[in-house]
N, C-alpha and C positions, 0 to 999 in steps of 0.2 A: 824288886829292886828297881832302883829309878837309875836310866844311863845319861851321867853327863853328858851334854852337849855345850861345845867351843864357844864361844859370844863373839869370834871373828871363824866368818867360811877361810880356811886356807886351801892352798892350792900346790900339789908339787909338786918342787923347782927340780931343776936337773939333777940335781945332786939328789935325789929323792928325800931333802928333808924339805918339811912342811912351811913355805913360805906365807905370811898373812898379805894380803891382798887393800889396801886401801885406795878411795879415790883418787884420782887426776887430780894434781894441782895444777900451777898453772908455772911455767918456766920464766927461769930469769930474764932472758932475752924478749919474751911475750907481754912482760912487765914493763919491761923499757920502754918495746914500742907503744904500748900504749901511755905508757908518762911522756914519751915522746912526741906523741898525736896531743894529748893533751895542753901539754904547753905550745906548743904549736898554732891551737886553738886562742889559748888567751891571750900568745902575743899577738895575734890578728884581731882579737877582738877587744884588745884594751885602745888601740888606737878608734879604732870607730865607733866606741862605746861613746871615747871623751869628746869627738867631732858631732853624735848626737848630741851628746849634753849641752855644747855649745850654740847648735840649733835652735834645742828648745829654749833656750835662756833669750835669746835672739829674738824669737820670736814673739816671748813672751812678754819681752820688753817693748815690742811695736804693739801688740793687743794692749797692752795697759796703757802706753800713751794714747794708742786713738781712743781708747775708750774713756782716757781722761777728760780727752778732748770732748767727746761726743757728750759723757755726764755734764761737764760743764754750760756747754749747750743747754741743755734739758734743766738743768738746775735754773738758770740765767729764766729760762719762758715761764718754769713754772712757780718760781719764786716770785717773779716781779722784780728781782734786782738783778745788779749783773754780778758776773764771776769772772774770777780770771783762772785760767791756766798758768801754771807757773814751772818752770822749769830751768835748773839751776846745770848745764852743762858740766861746772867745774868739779861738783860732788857729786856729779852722778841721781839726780832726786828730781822729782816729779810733784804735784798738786795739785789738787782743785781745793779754790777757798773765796771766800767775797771777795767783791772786789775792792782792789786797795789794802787790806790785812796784811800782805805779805805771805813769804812762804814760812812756816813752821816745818824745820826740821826735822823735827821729833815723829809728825804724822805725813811727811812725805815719803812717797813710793821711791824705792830705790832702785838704780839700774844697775847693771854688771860692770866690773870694771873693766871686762873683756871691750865695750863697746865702745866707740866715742859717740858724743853728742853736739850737734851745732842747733842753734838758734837762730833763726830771721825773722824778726818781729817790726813793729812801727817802735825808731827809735826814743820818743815819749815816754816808753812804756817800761824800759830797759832799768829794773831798780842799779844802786849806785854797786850792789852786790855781783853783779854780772849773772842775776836771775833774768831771763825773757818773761814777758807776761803776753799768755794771748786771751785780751777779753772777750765776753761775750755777752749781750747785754741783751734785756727782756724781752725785744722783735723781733731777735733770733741772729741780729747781723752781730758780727764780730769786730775785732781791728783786724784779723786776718793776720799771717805768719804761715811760719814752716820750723817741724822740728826735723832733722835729717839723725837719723840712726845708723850708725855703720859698722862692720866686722871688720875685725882685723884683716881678713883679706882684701879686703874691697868693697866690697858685696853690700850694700844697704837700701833704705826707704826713707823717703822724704813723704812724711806726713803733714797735708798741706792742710790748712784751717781757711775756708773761703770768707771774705771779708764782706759780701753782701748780702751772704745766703747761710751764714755760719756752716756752710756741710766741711763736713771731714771725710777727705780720701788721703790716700797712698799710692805712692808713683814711683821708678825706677830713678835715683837722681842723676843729672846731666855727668858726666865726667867731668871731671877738672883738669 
């Protein structure tokens, strides 16, 4: 004869009936705390998540101008013709395109709206649009300008375009 055996070990209780035995949960209060750590967590981290995001967008906006700047450079020697840089403060957009064409909308780089943008150009050059143009032309010199980039806190770069040497740098701009 075959002797059943229980499919739960019991154990037993004071009373001497046969109590079943199951794992540890975890308690109510143990629960809180931890949804409690939790949020906790995200409200410390939703604010420095957004202040990165803002960073990178910053930054990312000064690499793409100098690098506008610098392509256009390099286009302007290797073409034989010149280029301009074109940069439209009011909408936030960027370019490189021949010079004289004007800016096209459609395939200019866009900036955050978070940012502002100012323009210091040679006034000639200033389409009637209130685009800056900074050319650069096939010996490598430019008209020279500055486009300054800033955060809403303060905080920005003035990227300068050299008028004799075409170089492009970045510099902390003066206070106002």
């Amino acid at each position: 004869m075959i002797a059943e055996t229980p499919l739960l070990a019991s154990a037993p209780s004071r009373r001497g009936v046969a109590a079943v035995t199951c794992g540890r949960g975890f308690t109510l209060i143990e629960l809180m705390v931890a949804l409690g750590i939790a949020a906790l967590l995200a409200g410390l981290a939703t604010p420095m998540a957004l202040k990165m995001y803002a960073t990178m967008q910053y930054r990312d906006a000064i690499r793409g101008v100098t690098g506008a700047a610098t392509s256009a450079r390099y286009q302007a020697i290797n073409s034989g013709r010149a280029h301009d840089l074109l940069v439209a403060p009011d909408s936030h957009r960027y370019s490189v395109q021949l010079a004289e064409s004007g800016l096209d909308e459609e395939s200019a780089s866009v900036l955050p709206d978070a940012l502002s943008v100012q323009v210091d150009v040679a006034r000639d050059l200033v389409t009637e649009r209130g685009v800056g143009v900074i050319r650069f032309y096939p010996d490598g010199t430019s008209t020279g300008g500055s486009i300054t980039v800033t955060r809403d806190n303060g905080a920005g770069q003035r990227i300068r375009v050299d008028w004799l040497l075409g170089r492009v740098t970045h510099e902390q701009p003066e206070s106002s």
